[in-house]
C-alpha positions as a printed NumPy array, in Angstrom:
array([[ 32.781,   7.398,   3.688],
       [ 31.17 ,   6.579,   0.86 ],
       [ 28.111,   9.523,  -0.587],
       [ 26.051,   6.468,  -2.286],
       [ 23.94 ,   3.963,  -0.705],
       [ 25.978,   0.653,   0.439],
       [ 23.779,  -1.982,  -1.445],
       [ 24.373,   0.733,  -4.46 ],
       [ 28.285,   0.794,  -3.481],
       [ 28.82 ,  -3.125,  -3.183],
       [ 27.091,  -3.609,  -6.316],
       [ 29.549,  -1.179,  -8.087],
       [ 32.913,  -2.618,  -6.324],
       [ 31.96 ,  -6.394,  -7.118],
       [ 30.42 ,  -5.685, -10.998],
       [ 33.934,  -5.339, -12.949],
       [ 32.969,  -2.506, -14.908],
       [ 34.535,   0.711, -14.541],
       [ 32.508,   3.457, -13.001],
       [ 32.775,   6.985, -11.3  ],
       [ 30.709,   8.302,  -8.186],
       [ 30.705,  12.115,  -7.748],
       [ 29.009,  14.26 ,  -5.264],
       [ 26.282,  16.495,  -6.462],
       [ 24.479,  19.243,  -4.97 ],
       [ 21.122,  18.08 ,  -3.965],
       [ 19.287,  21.242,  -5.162],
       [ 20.943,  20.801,  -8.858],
       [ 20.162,  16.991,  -9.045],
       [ 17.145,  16.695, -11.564],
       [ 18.456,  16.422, -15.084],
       [ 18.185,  19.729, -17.058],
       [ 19.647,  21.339, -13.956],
       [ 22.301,  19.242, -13.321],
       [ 23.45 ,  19.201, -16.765],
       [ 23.774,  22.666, -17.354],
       [ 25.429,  23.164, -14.155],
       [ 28.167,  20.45 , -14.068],
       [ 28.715,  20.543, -18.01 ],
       [ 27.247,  17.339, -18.57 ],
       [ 25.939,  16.665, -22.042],
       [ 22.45 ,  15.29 , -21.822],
       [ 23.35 ,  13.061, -24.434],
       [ 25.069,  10.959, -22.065],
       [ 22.857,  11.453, -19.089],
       [ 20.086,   8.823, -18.226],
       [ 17.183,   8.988, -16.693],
       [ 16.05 ,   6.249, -14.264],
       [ 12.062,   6.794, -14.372],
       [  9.506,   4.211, -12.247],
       [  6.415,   3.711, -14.326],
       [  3.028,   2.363, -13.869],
       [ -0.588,   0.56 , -14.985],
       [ -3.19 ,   2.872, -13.964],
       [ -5.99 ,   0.154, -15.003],
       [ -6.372,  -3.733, -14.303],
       [ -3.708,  -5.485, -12.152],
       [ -0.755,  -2.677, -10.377],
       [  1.849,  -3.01 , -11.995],
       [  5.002,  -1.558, -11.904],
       [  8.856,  -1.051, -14.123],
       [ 11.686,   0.95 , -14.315],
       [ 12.831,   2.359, -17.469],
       [ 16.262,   3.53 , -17.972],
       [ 16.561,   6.133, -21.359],
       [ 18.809,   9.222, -22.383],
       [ 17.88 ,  12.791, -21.086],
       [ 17.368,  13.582, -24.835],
       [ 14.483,  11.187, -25.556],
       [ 11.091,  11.266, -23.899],
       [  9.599,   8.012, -22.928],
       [  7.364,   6.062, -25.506],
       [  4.53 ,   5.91 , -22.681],
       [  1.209,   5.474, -24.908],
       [  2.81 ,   2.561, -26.945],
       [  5.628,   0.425, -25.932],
       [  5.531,   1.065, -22.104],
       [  1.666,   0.356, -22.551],
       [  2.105,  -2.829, -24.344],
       [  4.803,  -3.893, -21.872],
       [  3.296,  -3.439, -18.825],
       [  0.145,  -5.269, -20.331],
       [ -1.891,  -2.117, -19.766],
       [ -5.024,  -0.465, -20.989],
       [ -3.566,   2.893, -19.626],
       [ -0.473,   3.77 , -18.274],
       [  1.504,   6.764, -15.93 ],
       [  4.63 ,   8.291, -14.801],
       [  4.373,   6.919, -10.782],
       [  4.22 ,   9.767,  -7.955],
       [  7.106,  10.842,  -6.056],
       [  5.924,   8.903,  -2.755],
       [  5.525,   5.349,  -5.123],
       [  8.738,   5.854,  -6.381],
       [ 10.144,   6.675,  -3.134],
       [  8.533,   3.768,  -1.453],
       [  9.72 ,   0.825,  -4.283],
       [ 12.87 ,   2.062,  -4.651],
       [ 13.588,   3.75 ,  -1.476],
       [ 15.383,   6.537,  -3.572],
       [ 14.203,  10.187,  -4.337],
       [ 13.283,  11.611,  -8.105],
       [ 16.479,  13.279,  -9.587],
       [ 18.746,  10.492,  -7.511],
       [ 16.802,   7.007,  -8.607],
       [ 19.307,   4.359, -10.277],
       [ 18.629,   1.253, -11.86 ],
       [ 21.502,  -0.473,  -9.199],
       [ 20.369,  -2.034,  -5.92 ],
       [ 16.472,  -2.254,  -6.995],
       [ 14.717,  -5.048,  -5.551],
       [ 15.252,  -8.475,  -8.009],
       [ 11.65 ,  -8.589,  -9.254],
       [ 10.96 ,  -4.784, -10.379],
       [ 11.666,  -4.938, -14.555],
       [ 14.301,  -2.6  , -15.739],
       [ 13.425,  -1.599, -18.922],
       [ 16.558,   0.082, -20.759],
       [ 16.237,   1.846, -24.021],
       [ 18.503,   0.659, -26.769],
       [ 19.417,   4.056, -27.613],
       [ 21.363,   4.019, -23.713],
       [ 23.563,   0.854, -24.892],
       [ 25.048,   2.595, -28.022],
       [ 26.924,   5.202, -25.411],
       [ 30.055,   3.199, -23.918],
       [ 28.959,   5.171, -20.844],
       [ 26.235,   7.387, -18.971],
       [ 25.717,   8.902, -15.735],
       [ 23.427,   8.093, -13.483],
       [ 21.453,   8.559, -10.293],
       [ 23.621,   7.61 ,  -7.716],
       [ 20.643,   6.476,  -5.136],
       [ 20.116,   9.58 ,  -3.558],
       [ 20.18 ,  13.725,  -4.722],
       [ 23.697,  14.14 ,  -3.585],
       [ 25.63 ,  11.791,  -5.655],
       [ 25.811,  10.67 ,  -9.55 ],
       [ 27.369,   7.693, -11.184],
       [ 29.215,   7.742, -14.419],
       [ 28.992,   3.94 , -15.291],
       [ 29.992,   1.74 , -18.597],
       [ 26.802,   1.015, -20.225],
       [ 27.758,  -2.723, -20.116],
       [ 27.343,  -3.076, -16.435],
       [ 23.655,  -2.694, -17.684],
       [ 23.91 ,  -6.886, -18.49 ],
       [ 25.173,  -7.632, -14.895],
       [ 21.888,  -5.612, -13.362],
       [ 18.956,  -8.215, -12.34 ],
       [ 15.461,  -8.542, -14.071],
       [ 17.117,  -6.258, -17.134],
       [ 15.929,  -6.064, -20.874],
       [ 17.17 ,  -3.984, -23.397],
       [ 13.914,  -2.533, -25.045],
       [ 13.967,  -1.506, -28.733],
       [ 11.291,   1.825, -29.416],
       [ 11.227,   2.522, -25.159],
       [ 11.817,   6.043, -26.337],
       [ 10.671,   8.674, -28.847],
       [ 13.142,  11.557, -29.835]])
C-alpha cells in the first residue's frame, strides 16, 4: 500500500528519475519540525507554498524554494503574478486547489494549469525532499524531475536569503 496519493505515486513510477517516499509523522510534518526531528538539513528541504493576487483578477501559483530562503513576495512573486498586491493563500485555498494539506503540499500531481514557480537556488541541489501529498509522507526526489512536472519555470530571484 502505497502512504502517497496515487496520481502523486504514478507520476513518480513513470518520471525516470530516482526518488524516495518515506512515512512521516503527521504531527512533525511542517518544515522546521520535521527537520530537526528526522535529521534533515533544511538546506535540502523544499517548500511547496500556493500563493496569491489579493487585488485585480484571482490569481493563483505555486512556488517551490529551499527551507533556508524566504519567498521574494513584494517583488518577483508580485511582478509574476501581474499583481498590485500579493499573499501567502489560506490553509482552506490551498487545500481546495491542490487537494493537499500545508506541511504535505508537493509540486507533483497539481492540476496542468496552476504555474509552478521553482526557485533556481532548488535546481543547484541534485536532490530535495518534498511534500509527499499529504502530512504523513515525504519525497526525496532528483531535482531534475522538476523539467518533467507540467506548467514549470525555473524562476531566477523567487527567493531572498
Amino acid at each position: 500500500m502505497s502512504i502517497t496519493l496515487p496520481k502523486i505515486q504514478s507520476f513518480l513510477d513513470q518520471c525516470g528519475k530516482s526518488f524516495e517516499v518515506f512515512a512521516c509523522d503527521p504531527e512533525l510534518a511542517d518544515t522546521e519540525v520535521f527537520c530537526k526531528h528526522y535529521g534533515i538539513a533544511p538546506e535540502i528541504s523544499a517548500n511547496t507554498i500556493l500563493v496569491k493576487s489579493k487585488t485585480g483578477e484571482k490569481k493563483f501559483a505555486v512556488c517551490v524554494l529551499l527551507a533556508t530562503n524566504r519567498l521574494n513576495v513584494n517583488h518577483t512573486v508580485r511582478k509574476k503574478l501581474g499583481a498590485r498586491k500579493v499573499s501567502f493563500a489560506s490553509a482552506e485555498e490551498t487545500q481546495e486547489l491542490t487537494r493537499m494539506e500545508i506541511g504535505g503540499v508537493t509540486p507533483i500531481g497539481l492540476s496542468e494549469d496552476l504555474p509552478i514557480w521553482v526557485d533556481e537556488k532548488v535546481m543547484q541541489c541534485e536532490e530535495v525532499i518534498l511534500g509527499g501529498g499529504n502530512r504523513s509522507s515525504k519525497l526525496r526526489v532528483e531535482t531534475a524531475l522538476f523539467h518533467s512536472l507540467p506548467n514549470v519555470e525555473i524562476v531566477s530571484g523567487l527567493t531572498i536569503d
